[in-house]
C-alpha positions as CSV (number, residue, x, y, z in Angstrom):
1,X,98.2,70.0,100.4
2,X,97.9,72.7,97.5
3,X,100.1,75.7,97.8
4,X,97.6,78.5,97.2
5,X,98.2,80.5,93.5
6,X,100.1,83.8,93.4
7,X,99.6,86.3,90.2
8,X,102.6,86.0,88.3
9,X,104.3,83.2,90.1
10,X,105.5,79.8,88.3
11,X,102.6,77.7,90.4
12,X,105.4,74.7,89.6
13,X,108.5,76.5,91.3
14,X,105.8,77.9,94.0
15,X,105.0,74.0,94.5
16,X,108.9,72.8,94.5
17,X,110.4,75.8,96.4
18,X,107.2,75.0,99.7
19,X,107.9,71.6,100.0
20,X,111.5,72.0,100.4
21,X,110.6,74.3,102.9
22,X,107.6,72.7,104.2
23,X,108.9,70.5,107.1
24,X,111.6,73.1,108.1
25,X,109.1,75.7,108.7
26,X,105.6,73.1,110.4
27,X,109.3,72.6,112.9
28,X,110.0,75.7,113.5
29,X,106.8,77.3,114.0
30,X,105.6,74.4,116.2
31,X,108.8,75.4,118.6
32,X,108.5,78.9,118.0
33,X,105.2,78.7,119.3
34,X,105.9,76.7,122.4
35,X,108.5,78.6,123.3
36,X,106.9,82.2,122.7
37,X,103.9,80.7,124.6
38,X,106.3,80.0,127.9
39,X,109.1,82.4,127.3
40,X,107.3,85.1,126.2
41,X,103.6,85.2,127.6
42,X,103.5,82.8,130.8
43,X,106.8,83.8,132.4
44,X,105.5,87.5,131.5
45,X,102.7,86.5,133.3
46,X,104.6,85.3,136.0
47,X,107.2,88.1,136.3
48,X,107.0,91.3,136.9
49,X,107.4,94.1,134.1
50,X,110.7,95.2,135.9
51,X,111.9,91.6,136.7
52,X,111.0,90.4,133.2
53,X,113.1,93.7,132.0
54,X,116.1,92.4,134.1
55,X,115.8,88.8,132.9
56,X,115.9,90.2,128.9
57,X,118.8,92.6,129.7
58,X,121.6,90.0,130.5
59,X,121.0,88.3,127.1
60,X,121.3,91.5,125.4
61,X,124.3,92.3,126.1
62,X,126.2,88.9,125.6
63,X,124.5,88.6,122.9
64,X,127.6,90.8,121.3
65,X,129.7,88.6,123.1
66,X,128.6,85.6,121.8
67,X,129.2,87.3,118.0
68,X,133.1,87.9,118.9
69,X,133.6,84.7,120.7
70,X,131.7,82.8,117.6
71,X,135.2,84.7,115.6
72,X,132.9,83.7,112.3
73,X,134.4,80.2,112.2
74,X,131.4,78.7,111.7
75,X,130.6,79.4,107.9
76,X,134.1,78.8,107.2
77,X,134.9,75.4,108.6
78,X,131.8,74.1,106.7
79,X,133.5,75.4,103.5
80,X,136.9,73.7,104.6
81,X,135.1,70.8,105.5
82,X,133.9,70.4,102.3
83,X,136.6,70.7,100.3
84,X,139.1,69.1,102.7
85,X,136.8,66.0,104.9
86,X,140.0,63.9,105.4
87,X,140.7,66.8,107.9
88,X,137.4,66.7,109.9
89,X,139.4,66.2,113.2
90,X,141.5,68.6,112.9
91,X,139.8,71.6,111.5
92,X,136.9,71.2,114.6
93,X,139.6,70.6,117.1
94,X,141.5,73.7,116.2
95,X,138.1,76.0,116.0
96,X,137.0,74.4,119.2
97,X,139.9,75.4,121.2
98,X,139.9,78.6,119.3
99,X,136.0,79.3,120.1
100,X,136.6,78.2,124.0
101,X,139.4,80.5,124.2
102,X,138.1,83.2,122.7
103,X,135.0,82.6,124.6
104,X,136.8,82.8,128.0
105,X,138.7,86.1,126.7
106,X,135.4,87.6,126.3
107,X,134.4,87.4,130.2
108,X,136.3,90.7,130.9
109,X,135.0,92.2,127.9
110,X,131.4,91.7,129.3
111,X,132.4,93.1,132.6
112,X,133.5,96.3,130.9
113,X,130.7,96.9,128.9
114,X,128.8,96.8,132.1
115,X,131.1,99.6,133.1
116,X,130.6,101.7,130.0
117,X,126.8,101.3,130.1
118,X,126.6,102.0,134.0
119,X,128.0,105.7,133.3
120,X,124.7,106.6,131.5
121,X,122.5,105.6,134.6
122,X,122.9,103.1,137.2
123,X,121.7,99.8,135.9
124,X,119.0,97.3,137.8
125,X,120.4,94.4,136.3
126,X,123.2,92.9,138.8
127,X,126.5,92.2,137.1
128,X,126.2,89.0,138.6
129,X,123.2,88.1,136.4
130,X,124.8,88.9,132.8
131,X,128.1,87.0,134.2
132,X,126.7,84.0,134.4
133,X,125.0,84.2,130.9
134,X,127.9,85.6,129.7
135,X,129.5,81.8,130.1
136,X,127.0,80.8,127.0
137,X,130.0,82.2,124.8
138,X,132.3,79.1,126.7
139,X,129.9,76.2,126.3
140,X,128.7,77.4,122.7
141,X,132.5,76.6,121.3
142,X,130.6,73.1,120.8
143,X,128.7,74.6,118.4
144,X,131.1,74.0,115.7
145,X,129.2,70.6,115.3
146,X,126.8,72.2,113.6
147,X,129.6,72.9,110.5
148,X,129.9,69.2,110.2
149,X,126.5,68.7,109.5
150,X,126.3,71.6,107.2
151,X,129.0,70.3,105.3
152,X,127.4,67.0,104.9
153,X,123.9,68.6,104.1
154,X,122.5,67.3,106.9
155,X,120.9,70.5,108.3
156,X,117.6,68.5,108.7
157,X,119.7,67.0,112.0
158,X,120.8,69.9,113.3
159,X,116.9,71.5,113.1
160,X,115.8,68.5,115.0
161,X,118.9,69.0,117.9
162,X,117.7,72.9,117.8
163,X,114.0,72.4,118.0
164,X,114.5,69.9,120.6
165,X,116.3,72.1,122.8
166,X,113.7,75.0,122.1
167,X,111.0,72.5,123.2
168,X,113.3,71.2,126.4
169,X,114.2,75.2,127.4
170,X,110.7,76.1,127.6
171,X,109.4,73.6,129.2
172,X,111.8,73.8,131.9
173,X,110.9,77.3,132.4
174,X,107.6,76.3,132.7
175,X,108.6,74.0,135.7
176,X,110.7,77.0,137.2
177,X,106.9,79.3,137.0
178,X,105.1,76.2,138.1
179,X,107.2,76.1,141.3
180,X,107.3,79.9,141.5
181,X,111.2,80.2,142.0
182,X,112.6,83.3,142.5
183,X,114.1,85.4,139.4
184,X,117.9,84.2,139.8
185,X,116.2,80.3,138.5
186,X,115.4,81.9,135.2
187,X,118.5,83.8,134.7
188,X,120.3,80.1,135.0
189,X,117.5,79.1,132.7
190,X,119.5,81.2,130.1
191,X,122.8,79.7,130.2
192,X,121.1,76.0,130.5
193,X,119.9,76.9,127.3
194,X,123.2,77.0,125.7
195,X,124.2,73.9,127.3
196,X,121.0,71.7,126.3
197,X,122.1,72.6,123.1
198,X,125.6,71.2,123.2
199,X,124.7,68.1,124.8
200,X,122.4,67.6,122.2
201,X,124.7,68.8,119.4
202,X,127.5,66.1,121.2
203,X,124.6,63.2,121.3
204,X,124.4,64.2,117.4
205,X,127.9,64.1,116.5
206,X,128.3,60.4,118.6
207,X,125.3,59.0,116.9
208,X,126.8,59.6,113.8
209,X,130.1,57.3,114.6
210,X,132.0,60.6,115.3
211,X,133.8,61.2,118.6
212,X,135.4,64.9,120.3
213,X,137.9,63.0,121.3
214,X,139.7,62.5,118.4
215,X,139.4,65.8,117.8
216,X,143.1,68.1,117.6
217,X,144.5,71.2,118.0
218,X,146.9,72.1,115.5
219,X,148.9,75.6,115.7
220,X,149.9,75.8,112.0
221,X,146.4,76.4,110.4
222,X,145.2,78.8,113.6
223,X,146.5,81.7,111.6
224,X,145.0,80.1,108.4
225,X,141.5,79.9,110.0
226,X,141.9,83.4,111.7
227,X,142.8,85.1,108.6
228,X,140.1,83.9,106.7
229,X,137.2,84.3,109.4
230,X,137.9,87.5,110.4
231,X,135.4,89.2,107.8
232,X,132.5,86.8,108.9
233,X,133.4,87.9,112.9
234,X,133.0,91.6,111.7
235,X,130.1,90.9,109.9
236,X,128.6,88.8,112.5
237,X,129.4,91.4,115.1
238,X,127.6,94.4,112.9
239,X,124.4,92.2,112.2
240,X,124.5,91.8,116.3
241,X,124.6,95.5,116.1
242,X,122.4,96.3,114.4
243,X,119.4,93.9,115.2
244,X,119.9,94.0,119.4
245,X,121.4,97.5,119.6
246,X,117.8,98.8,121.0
247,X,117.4,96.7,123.9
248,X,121.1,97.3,125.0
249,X,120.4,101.4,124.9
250,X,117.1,101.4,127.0
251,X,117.8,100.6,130.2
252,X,121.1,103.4,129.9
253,X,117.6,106.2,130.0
254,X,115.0,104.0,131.4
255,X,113.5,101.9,134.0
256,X,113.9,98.3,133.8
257,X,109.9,97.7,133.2
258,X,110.0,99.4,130.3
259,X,112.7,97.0,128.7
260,X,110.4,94.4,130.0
261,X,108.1,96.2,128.6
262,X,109.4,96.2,124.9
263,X,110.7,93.0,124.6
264,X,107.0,91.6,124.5
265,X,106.8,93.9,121.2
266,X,109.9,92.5,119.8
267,X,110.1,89.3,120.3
268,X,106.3,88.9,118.9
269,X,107.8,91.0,116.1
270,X,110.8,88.8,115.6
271,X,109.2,85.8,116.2
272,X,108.5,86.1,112.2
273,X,112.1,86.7,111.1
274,X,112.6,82.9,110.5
275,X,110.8,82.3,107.5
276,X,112.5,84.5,104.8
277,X,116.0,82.5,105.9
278,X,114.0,79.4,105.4
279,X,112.2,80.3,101.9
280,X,115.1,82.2,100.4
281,X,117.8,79.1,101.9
282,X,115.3,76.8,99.4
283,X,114.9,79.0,96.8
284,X,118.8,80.1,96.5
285,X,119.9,76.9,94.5
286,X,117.3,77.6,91.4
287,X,118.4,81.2,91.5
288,X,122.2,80.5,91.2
289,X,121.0,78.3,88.3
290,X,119.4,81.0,86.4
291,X,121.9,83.3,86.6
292,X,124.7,80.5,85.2
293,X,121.8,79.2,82.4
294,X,119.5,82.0,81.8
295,X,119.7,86.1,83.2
296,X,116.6,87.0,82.0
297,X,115.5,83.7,84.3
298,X,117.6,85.1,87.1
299,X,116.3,88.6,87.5
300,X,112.5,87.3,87.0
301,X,113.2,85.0,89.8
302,X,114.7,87.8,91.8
303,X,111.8,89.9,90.9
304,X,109.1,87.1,92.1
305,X,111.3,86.7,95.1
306,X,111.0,90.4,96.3
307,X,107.3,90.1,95.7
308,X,106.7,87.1,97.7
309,X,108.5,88.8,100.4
310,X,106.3,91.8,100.2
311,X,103.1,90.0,99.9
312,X,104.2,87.7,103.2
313,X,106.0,90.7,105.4
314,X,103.3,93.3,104.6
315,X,100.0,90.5,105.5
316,X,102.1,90.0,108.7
317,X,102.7,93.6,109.3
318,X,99.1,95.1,109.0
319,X,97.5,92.2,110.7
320,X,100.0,92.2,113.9
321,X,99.6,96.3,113.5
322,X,96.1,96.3,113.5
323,X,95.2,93.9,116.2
324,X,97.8,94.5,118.3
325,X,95.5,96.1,121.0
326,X,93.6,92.7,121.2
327,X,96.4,90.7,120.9
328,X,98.6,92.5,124.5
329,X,94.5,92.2,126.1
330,X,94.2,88.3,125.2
331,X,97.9,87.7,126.3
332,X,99.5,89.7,128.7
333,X,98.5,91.5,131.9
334,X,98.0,95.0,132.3
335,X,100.9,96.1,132.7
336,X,102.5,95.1,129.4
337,X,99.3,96.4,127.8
338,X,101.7,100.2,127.0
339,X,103.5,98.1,124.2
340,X,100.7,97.7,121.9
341,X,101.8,100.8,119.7
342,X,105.0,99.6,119.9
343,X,104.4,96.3,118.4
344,X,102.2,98.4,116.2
345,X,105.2,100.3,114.6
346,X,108.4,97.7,115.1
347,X,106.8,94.8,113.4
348,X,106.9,96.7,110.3
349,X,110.5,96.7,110.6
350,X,109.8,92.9,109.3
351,X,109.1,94.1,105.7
352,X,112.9,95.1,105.2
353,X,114.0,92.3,107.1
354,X,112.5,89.9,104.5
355,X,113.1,92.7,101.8
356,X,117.3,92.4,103.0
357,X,117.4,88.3,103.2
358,X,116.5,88.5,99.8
359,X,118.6,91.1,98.7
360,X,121.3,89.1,100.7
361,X,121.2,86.8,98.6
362,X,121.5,88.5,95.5
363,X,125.1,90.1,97.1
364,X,126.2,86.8,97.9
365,X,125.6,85.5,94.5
366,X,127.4,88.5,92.9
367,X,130.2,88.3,95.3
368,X,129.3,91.6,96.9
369,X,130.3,90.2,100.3
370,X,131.9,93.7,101.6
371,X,128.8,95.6,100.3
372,X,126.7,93.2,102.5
373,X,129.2,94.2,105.4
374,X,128.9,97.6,104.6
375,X,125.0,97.9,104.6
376,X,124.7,96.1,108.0
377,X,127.4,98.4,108.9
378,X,125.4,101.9,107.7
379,X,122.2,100.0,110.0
380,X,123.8,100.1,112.9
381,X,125.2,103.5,113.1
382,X,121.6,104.8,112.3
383,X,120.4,102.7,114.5
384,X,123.1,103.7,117.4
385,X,122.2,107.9,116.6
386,X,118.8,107.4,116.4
387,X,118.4,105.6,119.5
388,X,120.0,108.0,121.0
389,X,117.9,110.8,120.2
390,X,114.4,108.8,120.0
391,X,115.3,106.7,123.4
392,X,115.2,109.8,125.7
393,X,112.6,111.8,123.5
394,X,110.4,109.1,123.0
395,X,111.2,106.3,125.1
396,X,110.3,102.7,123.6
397,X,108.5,103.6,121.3
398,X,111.3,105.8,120.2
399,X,113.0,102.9,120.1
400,X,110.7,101.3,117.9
401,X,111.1,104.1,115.6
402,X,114.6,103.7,115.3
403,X,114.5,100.1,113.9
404,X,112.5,100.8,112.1
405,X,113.9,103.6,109.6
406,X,117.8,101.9,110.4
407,X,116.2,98.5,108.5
408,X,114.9,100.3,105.7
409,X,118.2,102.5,105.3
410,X,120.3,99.3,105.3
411,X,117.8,97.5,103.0
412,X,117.5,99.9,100.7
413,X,121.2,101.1,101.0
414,X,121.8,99.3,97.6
415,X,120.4,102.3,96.0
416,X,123.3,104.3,96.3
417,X,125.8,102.0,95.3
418,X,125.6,101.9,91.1
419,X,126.3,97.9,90.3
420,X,123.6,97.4,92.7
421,X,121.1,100.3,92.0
422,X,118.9,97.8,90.1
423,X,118.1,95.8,92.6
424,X,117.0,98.3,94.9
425,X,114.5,99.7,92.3
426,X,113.4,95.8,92.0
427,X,112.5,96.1,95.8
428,X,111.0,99.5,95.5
429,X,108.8,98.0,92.6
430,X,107.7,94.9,94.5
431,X,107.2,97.1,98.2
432,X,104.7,99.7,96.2
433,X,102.9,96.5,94.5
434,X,103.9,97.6,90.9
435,X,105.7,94.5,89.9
436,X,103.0,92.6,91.2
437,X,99.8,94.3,89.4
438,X,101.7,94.6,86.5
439,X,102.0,90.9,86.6
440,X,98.2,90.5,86.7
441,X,98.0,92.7,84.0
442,X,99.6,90.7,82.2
443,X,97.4,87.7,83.0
């Protein structure tokens, strides 16, 4: 299949950079779709708009959890691991019993939260519910598989594990709806999530002649690890932040139903966030080329990359704005039909999501890691004070409103930071089409 032309775009590198991407993305979006179908639509469906509201909250909130009890390993081991593979056993052994224990610490750190947030206004969601999807921080300490593959550039194994399990998930909530179990079902649903996963990360790691057993802890390098993963934990925590901070503040000033309620808008707005991270993953290695082989190269690559973002987010944006209204009437009952102007506004939010995973990259290959911490960082504290001043003005779509202008300050953040001042007028140049007719102009 022909990749469709683009004004100004190397039709070669358009070519190259797709079918990289090709197989990553027809897998994803064929889970994405399964699952959005049964997660999102059917069990809506089948829930009510308070007990679907309940179902989201608990995942919400450990969410965060999940972040600190990750402690940023991840990234790291896969760097260790390829530099040092004679030490496989040991480096996963050690961040396994790291991850576990750290998962386990963060039990009583959930239970807090809950505290903190119950002071705002009684909350529907039993503490029960969240506890036992707060155990998905325990089991995912198996996760650190997934650095083994990554350090062998086998991430095509790891999509098929993932996929898999989205596929598996859904369609035992489909079973759960098909029986018509009782909400507590699906809640367990959420922590046998994690655990498909690991199984199937385990299955992985054994079919490749690799065993956990021979895995081992060893004290010396936990303060080694620890000192170096640190920065990725913050970071990981802040992105957590600032993406999920909405759906943790609603239920603190309104009903249940209405966090039922917005959840159908994001999650059909965040269903898209996948493919920049798979485009700009593909297209990374030709722009670290450039910029070691040619600049000029390197900020024209930059420059088409911004574009394409644009050109993708904004055709998502206005057609999910614009026929949202049809799209809550074909798929969801009546009652969910109040987040239509919601989806309407948040999925916009999508523009400086792809607009940031390219910009990301640009910080990562400069070495501007603590400026990337720092813009996620500046997100979520706009996102935190505007929620709550939008939240109780405005309710969800207040909260809408929120992500919206806290994504576009953190993408565009850049701006006021000199070295990286450029690159934010790039962005600016591609979001207002400039770059883009001046490139067919110049055809």
């Amino acid at each position: 299949m022909r990749i469709p032309s683009i004004p100004g775009f190397d039709q070669q590198a358009l070519e190259k950079y797709f079918k990289n991407t090709g197989w990553l993305l027809i897998a994803r979006v064929g889970s994405m779709v399964v699952k959005f179908i049964i997660n999102s639509v059917l069990l809506s469906r089948y829930l009510s708009t308070a007990e679907f509201g309940i179902l989201n909250y608990p995942m919400a909130i450990v969410t965060f959890t999940m972040a600190i009890a990750a402690l940023g390993l991840d990234g790291f081991i896969t760097r260790e691991l390829l530099n040092h593979p004679e030490r496989k056993d040991t480096l996963l052994g050690t961040a396994f019993w790291l991850r576990l224990t750290a998962g386990v610490l963060t039990l009583p750190l959930v239970y807090t939260a809950y505290m903190l947030l119950a002071l705002a206004k009684p909350l529907e969601t039993p503490f029960s519910y969240i506890l036992i999807v707060a155990f998905t921080s325990v089991i995912q300490s198996v996760n650190i598989i997934d650095s083994f593959f990554q350090s062998k550039v086998q991430g095509k194994n790891i999509m098929y594990v993932q996929v898999s399990g989205n596929i598996i998930s859904a369609l035992i909530k489909l079973l759960f709806i098909i029986l018509k179990l009782p909400l507590i079902w699906f809640v367990y649903s959420l922590l046998l999530d994690a655990l498909i996963l690991a199984i199937g990360y385990i299955v992985l790691y054994k079919k490749s002649n690799n065993h956990i057993r021979n895995w081992k802890y060893d004290a010396r390098i936990t303060g080694y690890l620890l000192k170096h993963s640190w920065p990725l934990a913050f970071s990981a925590i802040l992105v957590t932040i600032y993406m999920k901070i909405d759906q943790v503040m609603i239920p603190m000033y309104e009903k249940a139903s209405e966090l039922g309620i917005y959840t159908t808008a994001a999650s059909l707005s965040e269903n898209w966030y996948f493919i920049p991270v798979a485009i700009v993953t593909s297209v990374f290695p030709a722009i670290m080329h450039a910029r070691k082989t040619d600049i000029d190269r390197y900020y024209k690559r930059l420059q088409n990359m911004y574009d394409l973002m644009v050109i993708l987010s904004v055709t998502i944006a206005l057609v999910m704005s614009l026929g949202s209204n049809l799209i809550y009437h074909l798929l969801y009952k009546p009652a969910y039909w109040p987040a239509a102007p919601v989806l309407a506004v948040h999925v916009w939010a999508g523009v400086f999501v792809f607009l940031g995973s390219a910009s990301g990259q640009y910080l990562i290959a400069e070495g501007y890691f603590k400026l990337s911490m720092l813009r996620t960082g500046v997100g979520a504290i706009v996102n935190i004070v505007l929620n709550l001043f939008f939240i109780p003005a405005y309710g969800i779509i207040g909260a809408a409103y929120a992500t919206l202008i806290a994504y576009a300050v953190a993408t565009f953040f850049i701006l006021f930071i000199p070295k990286t001042r450029q690159q934010g007028l790039m962005m600016f140049k591609s979001l207002f089409l400039i770059s883009l007719f001046q490139k067919i102009i110049k055809r």
